[in-house]
PDB file of N, CA, C and O in Angstrom:
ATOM      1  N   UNK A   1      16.189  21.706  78.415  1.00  0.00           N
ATOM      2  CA  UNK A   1      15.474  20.829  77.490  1.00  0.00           C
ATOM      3  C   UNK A   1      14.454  20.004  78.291  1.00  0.00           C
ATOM      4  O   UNK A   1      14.822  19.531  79.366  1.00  0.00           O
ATOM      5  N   UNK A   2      13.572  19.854  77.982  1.00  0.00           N
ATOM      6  CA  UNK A   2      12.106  18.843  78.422  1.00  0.00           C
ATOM      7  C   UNK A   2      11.845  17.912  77.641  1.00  0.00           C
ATOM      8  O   UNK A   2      12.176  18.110  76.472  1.00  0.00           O
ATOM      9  N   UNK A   3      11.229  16.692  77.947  1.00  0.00           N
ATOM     10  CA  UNK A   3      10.580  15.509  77.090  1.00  0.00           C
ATOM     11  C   UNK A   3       9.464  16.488  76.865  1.00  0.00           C
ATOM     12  O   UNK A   3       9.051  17.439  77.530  1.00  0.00           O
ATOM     13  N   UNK A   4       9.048  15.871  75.537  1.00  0.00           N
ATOM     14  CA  UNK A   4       7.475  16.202  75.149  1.00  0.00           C
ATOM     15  C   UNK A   4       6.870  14.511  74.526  1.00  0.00           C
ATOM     16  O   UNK A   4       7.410  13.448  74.218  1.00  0.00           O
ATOM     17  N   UNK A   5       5.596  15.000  74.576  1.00  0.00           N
ATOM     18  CA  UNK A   5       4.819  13.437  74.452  1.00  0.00           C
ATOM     19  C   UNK A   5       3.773  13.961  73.804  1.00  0.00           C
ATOM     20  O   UNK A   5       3.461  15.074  74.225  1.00  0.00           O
ATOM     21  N   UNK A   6       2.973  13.448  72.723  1.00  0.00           N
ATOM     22  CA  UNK A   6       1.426  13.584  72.060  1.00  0.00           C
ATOM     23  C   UNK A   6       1.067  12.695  72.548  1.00  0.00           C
ATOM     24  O   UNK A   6       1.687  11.725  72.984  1.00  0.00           O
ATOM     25  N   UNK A   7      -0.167  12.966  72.528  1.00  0.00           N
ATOM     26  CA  UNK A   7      -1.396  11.942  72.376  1.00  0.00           C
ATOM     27  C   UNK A   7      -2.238  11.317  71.452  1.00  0.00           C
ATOM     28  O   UNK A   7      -3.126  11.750  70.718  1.00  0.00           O
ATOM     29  N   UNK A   8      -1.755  10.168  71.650  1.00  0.00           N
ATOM     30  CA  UNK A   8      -2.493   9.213  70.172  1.00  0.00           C
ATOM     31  C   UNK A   8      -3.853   9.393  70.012  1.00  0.00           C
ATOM     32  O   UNK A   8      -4.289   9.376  68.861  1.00  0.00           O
ATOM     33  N   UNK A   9      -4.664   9.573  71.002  1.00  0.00           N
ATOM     34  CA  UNK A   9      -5.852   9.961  70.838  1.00  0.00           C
ATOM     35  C   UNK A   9      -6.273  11.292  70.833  1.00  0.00           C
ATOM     36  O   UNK A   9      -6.023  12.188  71.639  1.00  0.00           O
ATOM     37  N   UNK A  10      -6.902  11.298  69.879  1.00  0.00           N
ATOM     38  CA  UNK A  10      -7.813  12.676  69.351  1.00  0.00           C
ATOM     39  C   UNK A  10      -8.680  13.383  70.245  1.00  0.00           C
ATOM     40  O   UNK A  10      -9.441  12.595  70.808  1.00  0.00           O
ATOM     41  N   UNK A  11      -8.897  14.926  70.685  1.00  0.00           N
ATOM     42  CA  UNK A  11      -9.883  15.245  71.703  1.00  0.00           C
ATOM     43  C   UNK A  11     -10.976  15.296  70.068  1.00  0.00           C
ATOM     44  O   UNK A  11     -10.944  15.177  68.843  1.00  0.00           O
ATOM     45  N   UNK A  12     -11.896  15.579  71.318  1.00  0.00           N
ATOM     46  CA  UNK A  12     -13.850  15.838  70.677  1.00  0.00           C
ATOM     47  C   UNK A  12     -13.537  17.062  69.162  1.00  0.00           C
ATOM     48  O   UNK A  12     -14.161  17.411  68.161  1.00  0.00           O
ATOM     49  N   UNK A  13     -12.252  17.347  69.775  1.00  0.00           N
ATOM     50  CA  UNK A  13     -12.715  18.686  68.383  1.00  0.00           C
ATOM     51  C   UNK A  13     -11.162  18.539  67.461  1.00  0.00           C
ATOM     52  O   UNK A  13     -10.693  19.547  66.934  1.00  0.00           O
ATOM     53  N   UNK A  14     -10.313  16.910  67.323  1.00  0.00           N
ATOM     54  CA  UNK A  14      -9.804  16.520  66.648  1.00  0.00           C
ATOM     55  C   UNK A  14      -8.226  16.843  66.803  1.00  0.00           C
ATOM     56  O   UNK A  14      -7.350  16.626  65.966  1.00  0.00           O
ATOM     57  N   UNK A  15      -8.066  17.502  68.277  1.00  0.00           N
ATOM     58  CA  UNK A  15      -6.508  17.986  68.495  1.00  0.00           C
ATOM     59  C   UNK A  15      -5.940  16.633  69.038  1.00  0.00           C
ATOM     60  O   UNK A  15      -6.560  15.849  69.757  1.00  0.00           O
ATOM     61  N   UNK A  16      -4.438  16.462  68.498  1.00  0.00           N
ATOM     62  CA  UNK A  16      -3.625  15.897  69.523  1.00  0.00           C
ATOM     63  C   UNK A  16      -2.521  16.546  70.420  1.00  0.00           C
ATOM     64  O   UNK A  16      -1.408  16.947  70.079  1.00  0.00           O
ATOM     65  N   UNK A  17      -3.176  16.548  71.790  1.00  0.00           N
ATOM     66  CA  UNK A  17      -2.263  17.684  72.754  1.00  0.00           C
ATOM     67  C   UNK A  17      -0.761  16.935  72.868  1.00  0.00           C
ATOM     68  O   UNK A  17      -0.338  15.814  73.153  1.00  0.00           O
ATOM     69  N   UNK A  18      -0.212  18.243  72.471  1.00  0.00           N
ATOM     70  CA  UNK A  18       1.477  17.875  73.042  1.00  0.00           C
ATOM     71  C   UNK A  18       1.721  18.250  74.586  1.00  0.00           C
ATOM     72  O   UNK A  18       1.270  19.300  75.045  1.00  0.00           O
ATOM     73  N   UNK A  19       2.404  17.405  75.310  1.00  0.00           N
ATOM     74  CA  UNK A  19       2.511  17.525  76.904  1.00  0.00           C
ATOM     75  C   UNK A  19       4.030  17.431  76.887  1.00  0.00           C
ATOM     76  O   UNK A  19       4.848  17.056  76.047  1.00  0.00           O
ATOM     77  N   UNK A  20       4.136  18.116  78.655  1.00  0.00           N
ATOM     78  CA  UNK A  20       5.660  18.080  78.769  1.00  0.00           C
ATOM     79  C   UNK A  20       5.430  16.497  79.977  1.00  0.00           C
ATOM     80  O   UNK A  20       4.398  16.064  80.490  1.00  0.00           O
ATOM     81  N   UNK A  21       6.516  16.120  80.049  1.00  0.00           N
ATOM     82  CA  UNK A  21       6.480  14.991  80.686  1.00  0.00           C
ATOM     83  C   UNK A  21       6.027  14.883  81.754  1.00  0.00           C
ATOM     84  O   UNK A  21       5.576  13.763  81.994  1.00  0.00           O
ATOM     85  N   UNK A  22       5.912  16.061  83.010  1.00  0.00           N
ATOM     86  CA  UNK A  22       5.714  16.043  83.944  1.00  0.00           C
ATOM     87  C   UNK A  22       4.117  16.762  84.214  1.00  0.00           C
ATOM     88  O   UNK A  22       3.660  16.913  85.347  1.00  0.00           O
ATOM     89  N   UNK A  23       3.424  17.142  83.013  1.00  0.00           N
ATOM     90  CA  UNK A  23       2.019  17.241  83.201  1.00  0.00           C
ATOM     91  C   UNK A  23       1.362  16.084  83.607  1.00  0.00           C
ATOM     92  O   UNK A  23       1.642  14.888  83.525  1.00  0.00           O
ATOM     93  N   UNK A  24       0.117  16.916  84.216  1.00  0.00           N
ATOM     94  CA  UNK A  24      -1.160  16.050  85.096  1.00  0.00           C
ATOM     95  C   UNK A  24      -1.882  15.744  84.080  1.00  0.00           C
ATOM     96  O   UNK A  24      -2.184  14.561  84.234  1.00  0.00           O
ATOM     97  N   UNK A  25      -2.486  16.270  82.799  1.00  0.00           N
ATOM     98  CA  UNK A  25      -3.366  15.529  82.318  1.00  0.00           C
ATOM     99  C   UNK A  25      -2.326  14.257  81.111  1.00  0.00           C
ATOM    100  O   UNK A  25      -2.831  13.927  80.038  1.00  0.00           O
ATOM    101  N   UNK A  26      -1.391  13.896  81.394  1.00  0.00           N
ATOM    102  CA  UNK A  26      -0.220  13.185  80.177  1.00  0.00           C
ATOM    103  C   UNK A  26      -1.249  11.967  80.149  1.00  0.00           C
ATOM    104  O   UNK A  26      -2.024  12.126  81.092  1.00  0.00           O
ATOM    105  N   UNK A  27      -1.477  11.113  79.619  1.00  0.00           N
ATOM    106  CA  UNK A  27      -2.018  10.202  79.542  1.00  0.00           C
ATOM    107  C   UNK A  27      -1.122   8.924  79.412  1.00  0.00           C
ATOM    108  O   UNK A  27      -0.002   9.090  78.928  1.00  0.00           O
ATOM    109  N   UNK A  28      -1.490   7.700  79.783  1.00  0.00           N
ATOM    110  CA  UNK A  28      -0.976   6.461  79.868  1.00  0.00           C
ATOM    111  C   UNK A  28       0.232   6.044  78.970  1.00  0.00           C
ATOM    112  O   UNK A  28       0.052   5.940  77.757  1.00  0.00           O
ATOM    113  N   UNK A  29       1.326   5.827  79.464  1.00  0.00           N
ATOM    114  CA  UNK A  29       2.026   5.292  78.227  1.00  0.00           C
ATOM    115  C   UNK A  29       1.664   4.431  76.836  1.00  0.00           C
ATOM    116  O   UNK A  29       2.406   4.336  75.858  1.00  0.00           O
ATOM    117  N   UNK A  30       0.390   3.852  76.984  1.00  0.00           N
ATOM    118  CA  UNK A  30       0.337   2.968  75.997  1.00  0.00           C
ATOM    119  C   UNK A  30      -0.408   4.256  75.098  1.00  0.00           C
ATOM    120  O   UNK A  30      -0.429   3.977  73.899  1.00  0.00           O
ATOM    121  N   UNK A  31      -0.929   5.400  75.372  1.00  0.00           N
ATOM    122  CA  UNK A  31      -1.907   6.377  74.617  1.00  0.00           C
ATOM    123  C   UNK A  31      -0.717   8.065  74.240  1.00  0.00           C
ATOM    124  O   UNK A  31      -0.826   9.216  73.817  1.00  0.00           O
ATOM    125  N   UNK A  32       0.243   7.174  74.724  1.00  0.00           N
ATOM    126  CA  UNK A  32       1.453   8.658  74.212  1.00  0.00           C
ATOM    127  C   UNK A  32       2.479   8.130  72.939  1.00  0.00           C
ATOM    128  O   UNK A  32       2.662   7.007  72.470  1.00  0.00           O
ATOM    129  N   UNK A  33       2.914   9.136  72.687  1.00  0.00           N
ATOM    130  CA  UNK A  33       4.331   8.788  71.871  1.00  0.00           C
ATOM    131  C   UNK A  33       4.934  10.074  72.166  1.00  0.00           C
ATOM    132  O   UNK A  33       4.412  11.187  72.099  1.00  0.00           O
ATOM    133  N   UNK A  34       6.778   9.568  72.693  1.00  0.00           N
ATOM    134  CA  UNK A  34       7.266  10.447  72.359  1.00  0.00           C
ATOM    135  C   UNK A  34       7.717  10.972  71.475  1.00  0.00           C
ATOM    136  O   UNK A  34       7.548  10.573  70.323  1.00  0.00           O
ATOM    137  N   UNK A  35       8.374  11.953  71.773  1.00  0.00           N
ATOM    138  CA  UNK A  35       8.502  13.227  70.635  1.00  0.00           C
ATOM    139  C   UNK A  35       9.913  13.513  70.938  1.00  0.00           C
ATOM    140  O   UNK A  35      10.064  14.669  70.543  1.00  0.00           O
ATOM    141  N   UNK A  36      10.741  13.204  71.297  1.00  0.00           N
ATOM    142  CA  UNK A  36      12.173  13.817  72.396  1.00  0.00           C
ATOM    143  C   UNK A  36      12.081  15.242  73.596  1.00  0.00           C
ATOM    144  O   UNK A  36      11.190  15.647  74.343  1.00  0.00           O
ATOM    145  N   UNK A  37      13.461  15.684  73.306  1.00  0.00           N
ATOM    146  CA  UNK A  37      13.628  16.998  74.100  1.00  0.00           C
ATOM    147  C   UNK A  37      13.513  18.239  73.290  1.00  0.00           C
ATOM    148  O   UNK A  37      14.149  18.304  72.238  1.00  0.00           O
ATOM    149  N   UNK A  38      12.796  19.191  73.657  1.00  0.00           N
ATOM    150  CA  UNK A  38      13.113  20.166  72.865  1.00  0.00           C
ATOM    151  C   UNK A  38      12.731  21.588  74.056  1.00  0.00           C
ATOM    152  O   UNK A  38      11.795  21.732  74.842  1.00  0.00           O
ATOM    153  N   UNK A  39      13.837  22.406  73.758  1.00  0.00           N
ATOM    154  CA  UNK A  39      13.662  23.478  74.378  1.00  0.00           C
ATOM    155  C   UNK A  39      12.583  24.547  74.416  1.00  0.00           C
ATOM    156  O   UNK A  39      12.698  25.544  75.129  1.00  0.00           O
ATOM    157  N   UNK A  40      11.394  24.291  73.534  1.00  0.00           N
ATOM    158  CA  UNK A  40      10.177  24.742  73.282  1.00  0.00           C
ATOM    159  C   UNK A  40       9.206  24.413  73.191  1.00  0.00           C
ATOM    160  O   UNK A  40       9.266  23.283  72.707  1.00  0.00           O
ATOM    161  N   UNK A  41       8.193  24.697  73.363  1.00  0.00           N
ATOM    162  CA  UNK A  41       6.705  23.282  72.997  1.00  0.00           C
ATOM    163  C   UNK A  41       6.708  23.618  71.611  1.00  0.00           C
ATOM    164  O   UNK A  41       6.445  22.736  70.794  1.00  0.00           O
ATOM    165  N   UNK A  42       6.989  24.858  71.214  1.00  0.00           N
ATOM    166  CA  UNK A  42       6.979  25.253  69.248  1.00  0.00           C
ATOM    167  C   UNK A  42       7.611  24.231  68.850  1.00  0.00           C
ATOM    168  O   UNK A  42       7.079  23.672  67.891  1.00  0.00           O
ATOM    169  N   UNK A  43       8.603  23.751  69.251  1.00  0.00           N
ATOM    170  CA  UNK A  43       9.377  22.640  67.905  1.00  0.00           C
ATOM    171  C   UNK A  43       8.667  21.285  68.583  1.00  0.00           C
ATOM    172  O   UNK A  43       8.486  20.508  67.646  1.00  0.00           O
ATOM    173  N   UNK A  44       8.222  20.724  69.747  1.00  0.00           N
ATOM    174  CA  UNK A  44       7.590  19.860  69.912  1.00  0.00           C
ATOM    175  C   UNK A  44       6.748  19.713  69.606  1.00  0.00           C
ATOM    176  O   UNK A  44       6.457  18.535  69.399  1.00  0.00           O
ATOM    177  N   UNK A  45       5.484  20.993  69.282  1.00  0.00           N
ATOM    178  CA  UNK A  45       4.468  20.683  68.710  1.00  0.00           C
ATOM    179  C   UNK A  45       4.478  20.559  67.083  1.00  0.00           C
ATOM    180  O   UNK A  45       3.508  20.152  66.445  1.00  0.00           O
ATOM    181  N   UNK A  46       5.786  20.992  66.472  1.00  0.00           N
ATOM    182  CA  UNK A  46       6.042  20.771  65.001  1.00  0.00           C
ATOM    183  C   UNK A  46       6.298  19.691  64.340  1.00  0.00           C
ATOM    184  O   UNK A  46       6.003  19.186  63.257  1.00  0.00           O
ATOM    185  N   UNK A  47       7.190  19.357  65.656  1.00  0.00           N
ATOM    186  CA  UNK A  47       7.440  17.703  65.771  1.00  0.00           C
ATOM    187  C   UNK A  47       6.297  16.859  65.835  1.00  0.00           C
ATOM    188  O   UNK A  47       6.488  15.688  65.508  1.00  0.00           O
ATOM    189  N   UNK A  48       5.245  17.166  66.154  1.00  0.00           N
ATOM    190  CA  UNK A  48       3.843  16.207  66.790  1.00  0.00           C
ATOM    191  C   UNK A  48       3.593  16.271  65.349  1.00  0.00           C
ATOM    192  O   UNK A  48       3.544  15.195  64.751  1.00  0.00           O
ATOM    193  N   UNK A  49       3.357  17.822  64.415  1.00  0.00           N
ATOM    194  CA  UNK A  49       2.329  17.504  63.239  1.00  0.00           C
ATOM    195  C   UNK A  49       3.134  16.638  62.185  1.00  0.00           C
ATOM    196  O   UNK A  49       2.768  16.635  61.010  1.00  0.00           O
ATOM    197  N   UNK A  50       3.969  16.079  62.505  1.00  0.00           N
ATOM    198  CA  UNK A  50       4.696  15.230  61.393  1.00  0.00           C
ATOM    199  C   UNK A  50       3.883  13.704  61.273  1.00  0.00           C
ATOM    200  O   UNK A  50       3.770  12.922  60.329  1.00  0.00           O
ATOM    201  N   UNK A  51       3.284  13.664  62.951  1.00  0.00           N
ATOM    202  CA  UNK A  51       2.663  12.543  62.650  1.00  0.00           C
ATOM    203  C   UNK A  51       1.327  12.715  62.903  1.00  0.00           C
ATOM    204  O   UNK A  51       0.719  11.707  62.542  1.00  0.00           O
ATOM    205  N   UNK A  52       0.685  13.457  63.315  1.00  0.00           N
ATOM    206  CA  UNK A  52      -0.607  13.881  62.954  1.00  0.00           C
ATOM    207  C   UNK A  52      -0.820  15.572  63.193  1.00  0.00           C
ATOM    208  O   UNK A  52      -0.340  16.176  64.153  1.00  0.00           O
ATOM    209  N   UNK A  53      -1.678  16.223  62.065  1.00  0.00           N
ATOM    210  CA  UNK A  53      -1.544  16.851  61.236  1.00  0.00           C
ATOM    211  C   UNK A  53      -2.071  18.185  62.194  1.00  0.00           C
ATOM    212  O   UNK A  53      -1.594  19.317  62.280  1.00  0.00           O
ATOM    213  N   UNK A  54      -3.245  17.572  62.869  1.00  0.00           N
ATOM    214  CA  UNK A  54      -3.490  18.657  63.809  1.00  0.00           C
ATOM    215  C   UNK A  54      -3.763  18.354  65.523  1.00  0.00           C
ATOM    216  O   UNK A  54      -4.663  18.119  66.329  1.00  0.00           O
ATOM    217  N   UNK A  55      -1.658  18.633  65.368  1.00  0.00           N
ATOM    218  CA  UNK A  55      -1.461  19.010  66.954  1.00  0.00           C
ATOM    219  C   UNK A  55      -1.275  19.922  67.922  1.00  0.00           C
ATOM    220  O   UNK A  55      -0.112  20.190  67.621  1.00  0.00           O
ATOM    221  N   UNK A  56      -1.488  20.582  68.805  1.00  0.00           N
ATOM    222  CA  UNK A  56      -1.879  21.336  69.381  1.00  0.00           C
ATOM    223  C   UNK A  56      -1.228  21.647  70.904  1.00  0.00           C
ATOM    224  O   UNK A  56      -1.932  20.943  71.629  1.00  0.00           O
ATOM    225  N   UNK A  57      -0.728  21.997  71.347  1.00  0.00           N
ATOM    226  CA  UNK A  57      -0.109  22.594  72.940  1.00  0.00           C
ATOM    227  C   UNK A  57      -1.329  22.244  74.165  1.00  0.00           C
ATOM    228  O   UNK A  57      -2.471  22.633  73.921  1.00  0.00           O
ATOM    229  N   UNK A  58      -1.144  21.730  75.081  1.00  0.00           N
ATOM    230  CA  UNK A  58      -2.037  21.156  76.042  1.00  0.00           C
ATOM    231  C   UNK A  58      -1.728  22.876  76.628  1.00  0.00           C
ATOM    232  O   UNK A  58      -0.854  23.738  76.539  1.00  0.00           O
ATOM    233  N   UNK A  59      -3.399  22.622  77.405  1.00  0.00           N
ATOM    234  CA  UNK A  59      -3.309  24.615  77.487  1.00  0.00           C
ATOM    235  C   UNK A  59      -2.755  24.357  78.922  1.00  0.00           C
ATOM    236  O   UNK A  59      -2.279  25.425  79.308  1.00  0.00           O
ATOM    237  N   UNK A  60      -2.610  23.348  79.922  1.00  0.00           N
ATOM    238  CA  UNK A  60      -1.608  23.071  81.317  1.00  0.00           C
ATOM    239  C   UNK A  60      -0.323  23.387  80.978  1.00  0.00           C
ATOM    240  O   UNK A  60       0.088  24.538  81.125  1.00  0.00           O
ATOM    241  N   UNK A  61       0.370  22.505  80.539  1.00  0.00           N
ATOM    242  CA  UNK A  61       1.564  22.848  80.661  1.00  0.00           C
ATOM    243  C   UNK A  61       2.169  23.365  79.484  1.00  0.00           C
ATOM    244  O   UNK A  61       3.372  23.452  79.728  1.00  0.00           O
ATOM    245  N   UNK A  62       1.907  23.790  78.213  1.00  0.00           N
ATOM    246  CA  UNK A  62       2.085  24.171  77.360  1.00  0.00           C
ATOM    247  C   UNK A  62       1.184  25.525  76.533  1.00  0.00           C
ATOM    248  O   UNK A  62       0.850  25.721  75.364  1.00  0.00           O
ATOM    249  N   UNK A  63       1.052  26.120  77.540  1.00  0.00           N
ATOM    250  CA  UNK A  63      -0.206  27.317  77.466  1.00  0.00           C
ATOM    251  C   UNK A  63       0.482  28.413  75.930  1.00  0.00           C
ATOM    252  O   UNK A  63      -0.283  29.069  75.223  1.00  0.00           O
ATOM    253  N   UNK A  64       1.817  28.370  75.742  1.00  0.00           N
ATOM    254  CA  UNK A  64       2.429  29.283  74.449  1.00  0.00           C
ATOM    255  C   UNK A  64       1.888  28.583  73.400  1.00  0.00           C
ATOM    256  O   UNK A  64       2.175  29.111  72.326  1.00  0.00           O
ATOM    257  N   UNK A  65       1.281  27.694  73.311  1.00  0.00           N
ATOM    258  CA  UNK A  65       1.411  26.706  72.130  1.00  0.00           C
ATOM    259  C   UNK A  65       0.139  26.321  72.056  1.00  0.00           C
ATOM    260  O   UNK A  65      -0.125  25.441  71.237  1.00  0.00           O
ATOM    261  N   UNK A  66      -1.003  26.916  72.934  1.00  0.00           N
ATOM    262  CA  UNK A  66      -2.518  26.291  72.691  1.00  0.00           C
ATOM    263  C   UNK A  66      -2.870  27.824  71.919  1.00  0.00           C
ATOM    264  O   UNK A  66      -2.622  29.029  71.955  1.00  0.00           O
ATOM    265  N   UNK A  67      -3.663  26.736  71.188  1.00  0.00           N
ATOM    266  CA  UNK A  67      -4.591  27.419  70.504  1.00  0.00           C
ATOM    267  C   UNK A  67      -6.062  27.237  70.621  1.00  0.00           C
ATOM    268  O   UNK A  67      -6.368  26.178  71.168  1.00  0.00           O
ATOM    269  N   UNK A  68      -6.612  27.657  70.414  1.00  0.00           N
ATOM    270  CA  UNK A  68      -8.496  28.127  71.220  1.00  0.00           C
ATOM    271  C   UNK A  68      -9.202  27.777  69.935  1.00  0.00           C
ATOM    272  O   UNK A  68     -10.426  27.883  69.855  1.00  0.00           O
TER     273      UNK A  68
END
């Protein structure tokens, strides 16, 4: 199981990337929320669209789960 974390802030083309805890681009605690553990970025990133609608797999550490 892994932490996963979104990002409160939106990229340029409206994604919020889901990260595993130990990614390089994770951004500041005050600009994350977690999400818990989950053995997949699929249910973490399912978990993300509950609170915003279009979230997305950071293509670093979550490359199964980005979408282009």
């Amino acid at each position: 199981m892994k932490k996963y974390y979104v990002n409160k802030n939106a990229q340029s083309n409206g994604d919020h990337e889901v990260h595993q805890q130990n990614c390089t681009y994770l951004l500041s605690p005050g600009n994350q929320q977690y999400l818990g553990e989950f053995s997949t970025c699929d249910s973490a990133v399912r978990e993300a669209k509950k609170y915003y609608r279009q979230s997305n797999g950071c293509k670093t550490c979550c490359p199964t789960c980005h979408t282009k």
